[in-house]
C-alpha positions as CSV (number, residue, x, y, z in Angstrom):
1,X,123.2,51.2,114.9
2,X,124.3,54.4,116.8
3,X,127.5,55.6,116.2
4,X,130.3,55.5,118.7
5,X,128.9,51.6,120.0
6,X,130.3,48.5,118.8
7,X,127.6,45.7,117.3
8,X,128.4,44.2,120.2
9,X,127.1,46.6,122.9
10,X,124.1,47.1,120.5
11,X,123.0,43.3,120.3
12,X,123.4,43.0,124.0
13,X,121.4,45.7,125.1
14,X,118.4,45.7,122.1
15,X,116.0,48.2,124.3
16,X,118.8,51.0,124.4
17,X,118.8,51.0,120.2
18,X,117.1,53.5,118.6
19,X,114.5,52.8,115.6
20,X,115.7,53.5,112.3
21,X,113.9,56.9,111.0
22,X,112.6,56.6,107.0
23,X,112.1,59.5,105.7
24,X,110.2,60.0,102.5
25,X,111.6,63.1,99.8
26,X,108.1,63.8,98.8
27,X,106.9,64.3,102.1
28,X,110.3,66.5,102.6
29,X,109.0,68.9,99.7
30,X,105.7,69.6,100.5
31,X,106.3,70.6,103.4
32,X,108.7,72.8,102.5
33,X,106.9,74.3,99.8
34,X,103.8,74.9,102.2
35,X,106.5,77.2,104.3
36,X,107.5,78.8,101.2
37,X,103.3,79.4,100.7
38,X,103.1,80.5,103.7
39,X,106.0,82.9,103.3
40,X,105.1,84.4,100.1
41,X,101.4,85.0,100.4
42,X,101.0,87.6,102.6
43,X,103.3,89.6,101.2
44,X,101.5,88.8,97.5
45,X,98.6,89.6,98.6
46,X,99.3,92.7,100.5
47,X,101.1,93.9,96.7
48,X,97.9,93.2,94.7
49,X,95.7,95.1,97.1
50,X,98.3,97.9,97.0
51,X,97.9,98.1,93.4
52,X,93.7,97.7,93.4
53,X,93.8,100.8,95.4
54,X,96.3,102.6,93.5
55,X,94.2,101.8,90.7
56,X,90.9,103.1,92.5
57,X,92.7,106.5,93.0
58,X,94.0,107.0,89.4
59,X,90.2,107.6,88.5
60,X,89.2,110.0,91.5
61,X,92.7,111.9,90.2
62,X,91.2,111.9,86.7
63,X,88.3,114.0,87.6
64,X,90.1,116.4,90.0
65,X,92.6,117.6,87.2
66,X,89.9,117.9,85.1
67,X,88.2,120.2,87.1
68,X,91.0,122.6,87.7
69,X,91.6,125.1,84.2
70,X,95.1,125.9,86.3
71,X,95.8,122.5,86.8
72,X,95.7,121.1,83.2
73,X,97.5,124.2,82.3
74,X,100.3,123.5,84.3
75,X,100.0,119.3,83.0
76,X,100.1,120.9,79.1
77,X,102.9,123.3,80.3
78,X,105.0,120.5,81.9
79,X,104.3,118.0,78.4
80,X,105.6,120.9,76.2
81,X,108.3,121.9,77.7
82,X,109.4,118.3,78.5
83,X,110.3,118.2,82.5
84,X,110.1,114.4,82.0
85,X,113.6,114.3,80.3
86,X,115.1,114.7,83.0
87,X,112.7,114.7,86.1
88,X,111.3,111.2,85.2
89,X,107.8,110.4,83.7
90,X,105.8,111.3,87.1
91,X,108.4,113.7,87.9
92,X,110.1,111.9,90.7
93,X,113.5,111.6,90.1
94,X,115.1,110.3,86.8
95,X,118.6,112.0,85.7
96,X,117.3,115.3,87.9
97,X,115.9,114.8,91.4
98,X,112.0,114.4,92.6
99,X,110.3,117.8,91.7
100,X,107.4,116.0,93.6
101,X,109.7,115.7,97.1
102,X,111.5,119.4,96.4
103,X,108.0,121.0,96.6
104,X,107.7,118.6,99.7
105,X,110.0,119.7,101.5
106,X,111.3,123.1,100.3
107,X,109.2,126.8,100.0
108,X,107.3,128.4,97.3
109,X,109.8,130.9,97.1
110,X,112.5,128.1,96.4
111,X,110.4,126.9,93.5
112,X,109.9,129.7,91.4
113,X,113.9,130.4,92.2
114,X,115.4,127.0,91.2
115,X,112.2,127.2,88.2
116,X,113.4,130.5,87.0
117,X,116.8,131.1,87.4
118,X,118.1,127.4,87.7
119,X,121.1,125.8,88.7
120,X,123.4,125.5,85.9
121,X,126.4,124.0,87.7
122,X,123.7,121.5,88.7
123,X,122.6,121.0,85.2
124,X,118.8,122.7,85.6
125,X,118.8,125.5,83.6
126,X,117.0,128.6,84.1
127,X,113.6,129.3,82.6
128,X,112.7,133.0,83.0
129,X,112.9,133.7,79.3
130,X,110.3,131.1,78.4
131,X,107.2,132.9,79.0
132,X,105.2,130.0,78.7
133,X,106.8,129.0,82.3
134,X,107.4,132.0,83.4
135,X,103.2,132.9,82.7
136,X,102.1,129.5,84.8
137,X,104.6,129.5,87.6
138,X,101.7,129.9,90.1
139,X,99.7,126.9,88.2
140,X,102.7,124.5,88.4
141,X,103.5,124.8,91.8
142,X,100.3,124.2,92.7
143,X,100.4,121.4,90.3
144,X,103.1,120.0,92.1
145,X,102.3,120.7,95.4
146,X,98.6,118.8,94.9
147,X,101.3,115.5,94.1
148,X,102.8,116.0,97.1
149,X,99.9,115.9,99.3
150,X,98.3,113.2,97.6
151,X,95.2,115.0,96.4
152,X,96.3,114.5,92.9
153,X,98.3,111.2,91.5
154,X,100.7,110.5,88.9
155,X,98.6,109.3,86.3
156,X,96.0,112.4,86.4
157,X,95.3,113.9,82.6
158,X,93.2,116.4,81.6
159,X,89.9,115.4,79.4
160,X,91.2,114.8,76.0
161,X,88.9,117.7,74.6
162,X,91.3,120.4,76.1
163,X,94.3,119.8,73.5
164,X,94.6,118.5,70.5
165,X,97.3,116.9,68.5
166,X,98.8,118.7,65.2
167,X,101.7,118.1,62.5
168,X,104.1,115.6,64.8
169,X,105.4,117.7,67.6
170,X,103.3,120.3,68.0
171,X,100.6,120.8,70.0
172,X,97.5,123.0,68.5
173,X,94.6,124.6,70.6
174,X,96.0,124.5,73.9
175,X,95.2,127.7,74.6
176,X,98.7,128.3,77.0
177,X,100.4,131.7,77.3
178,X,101.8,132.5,74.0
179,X,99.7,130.0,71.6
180,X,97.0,130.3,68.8
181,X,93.6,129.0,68.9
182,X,93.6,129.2,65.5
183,X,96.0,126.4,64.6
184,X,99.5,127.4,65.3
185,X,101.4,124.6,67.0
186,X,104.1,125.1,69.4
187,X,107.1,123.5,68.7
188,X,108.0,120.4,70.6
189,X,111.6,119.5,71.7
């Protein structure tokens, strides 16, 4: 019956009535889940080949830091001294901002600055008295100025022959500025 119309009208004029509509729930939800399908797979897919090809350039990474002596210097460097507290584990922001994006986007000559002398009202404190940064400044901007351009990634390490583990936190045979090839770990923080 259509709303507004009294049984009366309706029975007197049959043609003008509409036809009842069923619907059915099931057909209701498939539907709706084929739109939701629809919505989500693109998007899913587009993710997991994002991450196939991140993975693809973790291994070509690999072999570029392995080739560099000044490279993994400045990776044993920045593990020792422990950037990560505070710069994040890939160094792009944490408690401390993106070393990555200030190399980016700021000069060399800013680098070795905010590296050496700091910013202690900022909370980065000055490094010019450790000569084990002070020694590799060159190597680590480099370092971070091959993540910025993409020609090295994240997850690059050096070949597991180049350092070895001691006594727990120390680091023996790196063969840095200011450590022993014979055995005499450097203190970890």
């Amino acid at each position: 019956m259509l709303r507004g119309r009294s049984p009366i009208v309706d029975r007197a004029r049959p043609a003008l009535r509409q036809p009842e509509v069923q619907t059915f729930p099931a057909v209701e939800r498939t539907v709706v889940g084929l739109d939701a399908w629809r919505r989500w797979s693109l998007p899913t897919i587009a993710l997991a080949l994002s991450i196939a090809a991140y993975a693809g350039d973790t291994a070509d990474c690999a072999l570029t830091l392995r080739g560099d002596p000044g490279l993994v210097t400045a990776w044993q460097t920045l593990r020792i001294v422990d950037c990560a507290r505070c710069h994040g584990k890939h160094y792009t922001g944490l408690a401390a901002p993106s070393i990555v994006d200030y190399v980016r986007t700021q000069r060399r000559e800013q680098f070795d600055h905010i590296v050496l002398v700091g910013d202690p009202p900022r909370g980065m404190p000055g490094y010019r008295s450790n000569r084990m940064i002070a020694d590799t400044i060159d190597d680590l901007y480099r370092y971070f100025r091959s993540r910025a351009e993409g020609s090295l990634c994240a997850d690059a390490r050096p070949p597991s022959s180049t350092w070895t583990a001691g006594a727990p936190g120390t680091i023996t045979g790196s063969g840095l500025p200011g450590t022993s090839r014979s055995g005499a770990g450097i203190l970890l923080r």
